[in-house]
Structures are given as C-alpha cells and as structure tokens.
C-alpha positions as CSV (number, residue, x, y, z in Angstrom):
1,X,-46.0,19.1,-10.5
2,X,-46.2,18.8,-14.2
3,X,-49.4,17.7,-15.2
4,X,-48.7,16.2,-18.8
5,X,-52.3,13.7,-19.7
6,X,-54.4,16.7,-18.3
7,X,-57.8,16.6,-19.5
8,X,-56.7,13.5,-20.9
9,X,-59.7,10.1,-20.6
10,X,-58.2,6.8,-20.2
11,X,-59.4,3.3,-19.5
12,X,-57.5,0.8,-18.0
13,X,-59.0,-2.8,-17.3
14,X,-58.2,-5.0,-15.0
15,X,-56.7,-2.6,-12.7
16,X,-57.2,-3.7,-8.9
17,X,-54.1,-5.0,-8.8
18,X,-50.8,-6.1,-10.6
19,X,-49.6,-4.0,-13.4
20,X,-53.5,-2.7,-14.5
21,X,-53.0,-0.9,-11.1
22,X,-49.8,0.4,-11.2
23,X,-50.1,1.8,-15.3
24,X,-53.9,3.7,-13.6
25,X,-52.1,4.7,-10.9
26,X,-49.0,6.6,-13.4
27,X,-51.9,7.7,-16.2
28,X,-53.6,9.1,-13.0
29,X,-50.4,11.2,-11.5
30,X,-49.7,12.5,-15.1
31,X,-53.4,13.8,-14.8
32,X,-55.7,12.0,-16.7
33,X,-59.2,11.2,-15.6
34,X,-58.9,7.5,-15.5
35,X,-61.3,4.4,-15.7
36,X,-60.7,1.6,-13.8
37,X,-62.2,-1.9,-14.3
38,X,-62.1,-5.4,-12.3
39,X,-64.6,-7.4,-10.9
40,X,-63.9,-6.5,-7.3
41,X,-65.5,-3.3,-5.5
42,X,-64.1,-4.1,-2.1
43,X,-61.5,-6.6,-1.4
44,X,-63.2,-9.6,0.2
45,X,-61.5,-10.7,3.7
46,X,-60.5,-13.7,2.6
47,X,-58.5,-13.0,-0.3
48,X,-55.1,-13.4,0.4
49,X,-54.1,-11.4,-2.6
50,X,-56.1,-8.5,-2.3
51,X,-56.7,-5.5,-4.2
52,X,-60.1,-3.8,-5.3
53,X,-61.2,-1.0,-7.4
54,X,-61.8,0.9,-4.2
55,X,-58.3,0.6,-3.0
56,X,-57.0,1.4,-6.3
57,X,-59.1,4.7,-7.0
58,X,-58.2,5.7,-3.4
59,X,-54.5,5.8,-3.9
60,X,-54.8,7.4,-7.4
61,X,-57.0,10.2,-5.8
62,X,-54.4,10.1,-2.8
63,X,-51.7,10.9,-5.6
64,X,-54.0,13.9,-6.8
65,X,-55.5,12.3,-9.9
66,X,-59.1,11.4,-10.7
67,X,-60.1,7.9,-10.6
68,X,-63.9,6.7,-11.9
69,X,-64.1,2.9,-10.9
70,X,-66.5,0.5,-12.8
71,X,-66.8,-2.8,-11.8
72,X,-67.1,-5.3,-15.0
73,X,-66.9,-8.9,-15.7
74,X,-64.9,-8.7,-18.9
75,X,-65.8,-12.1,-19.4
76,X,-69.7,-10.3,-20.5
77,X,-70.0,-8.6,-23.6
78,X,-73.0,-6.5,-22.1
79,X,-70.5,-5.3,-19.1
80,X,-68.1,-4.5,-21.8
81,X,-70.7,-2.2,-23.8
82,X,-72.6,-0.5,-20.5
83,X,-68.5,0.5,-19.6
84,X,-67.9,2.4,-23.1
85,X,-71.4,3.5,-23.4
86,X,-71.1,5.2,-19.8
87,X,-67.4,6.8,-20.6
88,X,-68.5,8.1,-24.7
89,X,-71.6,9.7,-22.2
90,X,-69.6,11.1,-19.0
91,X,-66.9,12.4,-21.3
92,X,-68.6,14.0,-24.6
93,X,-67.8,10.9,-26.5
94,X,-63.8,11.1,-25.9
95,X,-61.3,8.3,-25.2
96,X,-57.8,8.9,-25.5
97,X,-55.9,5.5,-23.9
98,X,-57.5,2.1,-23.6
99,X,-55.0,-0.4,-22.2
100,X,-56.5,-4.2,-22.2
101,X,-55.1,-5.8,-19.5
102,X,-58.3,-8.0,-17.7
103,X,-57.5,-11.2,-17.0
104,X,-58.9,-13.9,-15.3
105,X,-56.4,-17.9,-16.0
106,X,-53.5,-17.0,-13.0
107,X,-55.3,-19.9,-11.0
108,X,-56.0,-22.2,-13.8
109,X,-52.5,-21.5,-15.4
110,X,-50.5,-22.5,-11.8
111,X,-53.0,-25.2,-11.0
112,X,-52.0,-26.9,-14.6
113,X,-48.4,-26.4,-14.4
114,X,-46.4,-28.9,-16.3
115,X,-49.5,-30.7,-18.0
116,X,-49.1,-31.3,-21.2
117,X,-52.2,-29.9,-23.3
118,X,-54.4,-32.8,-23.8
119,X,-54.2,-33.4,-19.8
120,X,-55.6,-29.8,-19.3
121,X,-60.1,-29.7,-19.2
122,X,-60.7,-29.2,-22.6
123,X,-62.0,-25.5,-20.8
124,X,-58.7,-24.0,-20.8
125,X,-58.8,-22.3,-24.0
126,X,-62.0,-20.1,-23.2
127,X,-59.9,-19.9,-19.5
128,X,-56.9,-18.2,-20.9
129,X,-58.0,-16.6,-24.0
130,X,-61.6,-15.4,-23.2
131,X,-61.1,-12.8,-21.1
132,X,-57.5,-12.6,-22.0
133,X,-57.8,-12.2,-25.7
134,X,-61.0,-12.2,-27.3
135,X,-62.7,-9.4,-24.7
136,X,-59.0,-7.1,-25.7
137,X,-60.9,-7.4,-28.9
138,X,-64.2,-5.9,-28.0
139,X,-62.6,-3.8,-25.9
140,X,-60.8,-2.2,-29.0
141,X,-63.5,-1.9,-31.7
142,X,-65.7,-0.1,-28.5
143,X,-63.0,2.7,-28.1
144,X,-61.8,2.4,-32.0
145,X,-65.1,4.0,-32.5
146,X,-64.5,6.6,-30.0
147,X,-61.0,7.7,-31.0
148,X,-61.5,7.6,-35.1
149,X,-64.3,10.2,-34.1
150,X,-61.6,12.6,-32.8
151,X,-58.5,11.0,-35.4
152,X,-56.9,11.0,-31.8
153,X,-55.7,8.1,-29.5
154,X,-54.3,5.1,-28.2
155,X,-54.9,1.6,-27.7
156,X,-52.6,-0.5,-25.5
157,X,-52.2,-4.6,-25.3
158,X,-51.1,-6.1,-22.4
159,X,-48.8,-9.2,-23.7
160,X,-45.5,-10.7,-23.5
161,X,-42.6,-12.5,-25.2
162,X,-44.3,-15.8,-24.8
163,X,-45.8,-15.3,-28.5
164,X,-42.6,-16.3,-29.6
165,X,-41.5,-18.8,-27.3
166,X,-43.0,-21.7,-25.7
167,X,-44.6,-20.2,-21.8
168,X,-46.9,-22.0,-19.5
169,X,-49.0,-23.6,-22.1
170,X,-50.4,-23.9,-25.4
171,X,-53.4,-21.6,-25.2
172,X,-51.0,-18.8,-23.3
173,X,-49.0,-18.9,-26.2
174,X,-51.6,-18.6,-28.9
175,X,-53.5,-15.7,-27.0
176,X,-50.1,-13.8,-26.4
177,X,-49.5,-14.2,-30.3
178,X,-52.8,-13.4,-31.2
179,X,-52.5,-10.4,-28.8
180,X,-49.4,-9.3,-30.8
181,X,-51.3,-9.7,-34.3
182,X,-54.3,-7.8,-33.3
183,X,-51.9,-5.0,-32.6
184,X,-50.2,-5.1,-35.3
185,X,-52.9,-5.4,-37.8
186,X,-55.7,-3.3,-36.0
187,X,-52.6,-0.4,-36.2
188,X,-52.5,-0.9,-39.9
189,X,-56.0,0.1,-40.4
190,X,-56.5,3.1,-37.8
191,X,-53.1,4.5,-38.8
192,X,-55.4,6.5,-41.2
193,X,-57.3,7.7,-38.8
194,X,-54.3,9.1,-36.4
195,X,-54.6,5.9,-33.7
196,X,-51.9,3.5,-32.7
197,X,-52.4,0.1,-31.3
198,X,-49.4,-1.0,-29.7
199,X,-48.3,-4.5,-27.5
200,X,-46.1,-3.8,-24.5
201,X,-44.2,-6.8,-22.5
202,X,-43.7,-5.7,-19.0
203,X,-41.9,-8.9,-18.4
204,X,-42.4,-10.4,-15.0
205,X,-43.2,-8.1,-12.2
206,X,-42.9,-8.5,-8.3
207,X,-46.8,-7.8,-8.1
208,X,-49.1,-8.5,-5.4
209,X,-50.0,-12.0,-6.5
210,X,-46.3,-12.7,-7.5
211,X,-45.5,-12.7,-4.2
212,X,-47.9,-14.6,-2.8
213,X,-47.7,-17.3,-5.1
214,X,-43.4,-17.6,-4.3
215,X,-44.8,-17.0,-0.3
216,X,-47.3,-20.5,-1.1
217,X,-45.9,-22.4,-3.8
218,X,-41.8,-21.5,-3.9
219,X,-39.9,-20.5,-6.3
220,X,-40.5,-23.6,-8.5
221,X,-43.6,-21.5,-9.8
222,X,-42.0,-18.3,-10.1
223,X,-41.7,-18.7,-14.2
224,X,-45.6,-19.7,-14.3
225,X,-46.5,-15.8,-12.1
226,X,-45.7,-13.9,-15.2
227,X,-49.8,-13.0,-16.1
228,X,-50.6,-12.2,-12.5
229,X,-48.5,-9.3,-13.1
230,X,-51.6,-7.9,-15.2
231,X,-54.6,-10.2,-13.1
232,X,-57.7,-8.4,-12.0
C-alpha cells in the first residue's frame, strides 16, 4: 500500500474521538508519524461515549501507522508548550500538519439549547471559545515556529459554516468566525514562508457522541451535535 505522508510529523488534537480520531487515524494509514492529544489516557467505565488516546493509537498502529499519544488539557498553556516542546525534540525540530480540533462546550452547548444569550452563565464564552478558539491560537504560533524553520507545512482549523449563519449560540458563532479569520489572516503572513493555514467544515458527522446524544435526547438535538463531531 502506497505510503504517501511517509516520514511525514503531524499533530492532531483532540483526537480520542469524533472527527480528531478519524483525520489521525487517515494521516496515520497515509504513513505519517502522528501525535495525538485529548485529556483521556484510558476511557473511564462510565463514560457512555467513550474513546481514549489509547484506543485511538491502537487502531492507528492496528492500520500500520505510528501513533505517539500525549495526553493534554488544551485548556493549559503549559500542556500546550510541554506538547510542541516534546515533538520539535523527538523529531529534530520538524512539524509538517497541525490540525486544531480540541474541544471541550458539547455538554454546555446541548445543556443550553434554546437559551437565549443573557440566560446562559456569563461562563459560556471561556466554555466554548477557550479551548475551542483561543488554545487553536497557541497551538498555531507553537508549530508556526516549527514549520517557518523548514518554509514547509500545514496548519488545519477545525470549524464550520456556523461563522456565517446563526448555530447553537452566540459565542459558537463568534468562535467559528474567529476560527475562519485566524485562517485566513495567519495564511497571509506565512504564505512567505511556504505554510498554509486553512478552515475545513466537515459538516455534521455520525460520530461517537452524535449518536449517543440522538440515542438520549432524540432527534430534537440532532442540529445542536454538530461540535461533538470534533470533541475530545
């Protein structure tokens, strides 16, 4: 089998589940070394969801591709730097593909459905867009300074269409927005330096926690599942 990424070093976050999982699992068949992030080693019994970095790197080895897992809390800048400082070491300073997909407001964004904004805890904004937006941020300027060494790479945002259209709620649609803007202008100032910085809308997906959430709630919530496509 054709081994296209080999000796290729990618990082995808958020990937013990949902579509973080399934991009590692692709990057790691096309034969890419690939590092995997989430906050979940082992999948804890009672998680109805499930999904773990273990799981993950198993099937991605089971595929015949190479699979480092790092458990982070994207949410901590310190977790952040220890991950890029530990792949720039393990791999001679290279970094080919970063795709930001951590995120951590499912729950908070299906508990609120329907709330208009000022009815939400005053929280949701760091909810949604910590995590979801501001650590896609760090995330970039760590592997921007990796890849503008070697005028080589890519840099991938996780987002959707709801930066152009009212979805969920208000701080969903600013952080999908601003997703689309850091893209956009952090591509217009590596483009010198042979790096693109792209947004990609899978749409909704049937992942893991999709399902459960039609299995619990019905299909009444089905519209609000569209981030647990790309949930830790």
């Amino acid at each position: 089998m054709s081994k296209p990424l080999s000796g290729k070093v990618c990082i995808v976050t958020g990937a013990t589940r949902g579509i973080g999982k399934g991009i590692a699992l692709q990057l790691g068949e096309a034969g890419a070394t690939v590092y995997i992030t989430g906050r979940t080693l082992t999948s804890p019994k009672d998680d109805p969801v499930g999904g773990s970095l273990t799981e993950t790197a198993k099937e991605i080895e089971t595929r015949g591709g190479k699979c480092i897992p790092v458990q982070c809390d994207h949410s901590k800048d310190s977790d952040v730097e220890e991950l890029f400082s530990r792949v720039a070491k393990e791999q001679d300073g290279r970094l080919d593909v970063l795709v930001n997909n951590a995120y951590s407001a499912v729950k908070a964004l299906s508990d609120n459905f329907n709330k208009p904004f000022w009815e939400q805890p005053i929280t949701m904004w760091d909810t949604v867009n910590n995590v979801g937006l501001r650590n896609h941020y760090i995330c970039s300027v760590h592997a921007a300074r990796l890849m503008t060494a070697w005028k080589s790479g890519l840099i991938v945002n996780i987002s959707s269409a709801a930066g152009l259209k009212y979805t969920f709620n208000v701080p969903y649609g600013i952080g999908k927005e601003a997703n689309d803007r850091m893209a956009a202008d952090c591509a217009v100032e590596l483009r010198k330096m042979d790096v693109a910085f792209v947004s990609l809308w899978p749409g909704l997906v049937r992942t893991e926690q999709v399902l459960h959430l039609l299995t619990t709630k019905g299909d009444e919530t089905i519209s609000t599942s569209e981030e647990a496509s790309s949930k830790q």
